[in-house]
N, C-alpha and C positions, 0 to 999 in steps of 0.2 A: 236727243243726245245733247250732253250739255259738260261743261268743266264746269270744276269747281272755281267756287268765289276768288279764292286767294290765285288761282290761275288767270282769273280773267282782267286779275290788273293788270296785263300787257295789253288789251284792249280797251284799258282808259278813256270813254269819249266815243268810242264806235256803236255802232247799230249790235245789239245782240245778236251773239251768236247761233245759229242753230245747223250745229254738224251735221245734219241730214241732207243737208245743200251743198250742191260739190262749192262753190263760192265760197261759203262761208269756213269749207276743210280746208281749201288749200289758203285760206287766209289763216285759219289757226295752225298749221303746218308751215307753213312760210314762217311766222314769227316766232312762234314755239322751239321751233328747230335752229333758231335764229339766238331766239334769248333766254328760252326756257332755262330754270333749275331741273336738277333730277324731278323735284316731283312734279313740276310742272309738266315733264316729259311723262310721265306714269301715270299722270293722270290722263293727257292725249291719246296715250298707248291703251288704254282702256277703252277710249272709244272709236278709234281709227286703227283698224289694220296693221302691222308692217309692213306688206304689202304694197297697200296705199301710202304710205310712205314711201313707201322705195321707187315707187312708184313716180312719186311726187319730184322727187331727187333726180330723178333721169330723165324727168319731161320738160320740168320747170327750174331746177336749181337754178338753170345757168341765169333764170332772171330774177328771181325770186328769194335766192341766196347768196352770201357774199362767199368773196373765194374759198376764205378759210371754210365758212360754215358746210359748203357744197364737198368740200377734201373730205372733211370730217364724215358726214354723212354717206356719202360713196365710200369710203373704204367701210364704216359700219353694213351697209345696207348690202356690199359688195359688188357696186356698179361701177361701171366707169367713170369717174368724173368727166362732164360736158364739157366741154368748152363754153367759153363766155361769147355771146355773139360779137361778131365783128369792132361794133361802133361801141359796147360797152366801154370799155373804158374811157371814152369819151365822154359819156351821158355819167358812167357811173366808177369815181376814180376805185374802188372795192371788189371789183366783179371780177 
């Protein structure tokens, strides 16, 4: 499983991708979710689940995404938005 070219400039400089490895989804899920365009997103959505997304939103947002991007996502996906851990915003002024 793989995106396409114009999708994988958000991984500029990284190890390729190969979606068949949960690591390597929740890294194109973390970012995509993050900075994707529509087709960026359509193209992900072709090879991951929503599910797995939504998935991803309710396990990991709270680290993995910034506040806005985690709202956004949870009312889409229709989860709860997490809470951010404790000391996040200490580590991370966004969370």
């Amino acid at each position: 499983m793989t995106l396409p070219e114009r999708t994988l400039r958000h991984f500029d400089g990284d190890p390729p991708l190969d979606l068949a490895r949960p690591g390597d989804r929740a890294r194109a899920l973390a970012v995509l979710l993050e900075h994707g365009d529509r087709e960026d997103l359509r193209a992900l959505f072709r090879e991951i689940s929503p599910a797995a997304a939504r998935a991803f939103v309710a396990r990991s947002g709270p680290r993995r995404l910034t506040r806005r991007s985690r709202a956004l996502w949870s009312a889409v996906f229709g989860v709860a938005p997490a809470a951010a851990p404790a000391t996040a915003r200490e580590l991370w002024p966004l969370a």
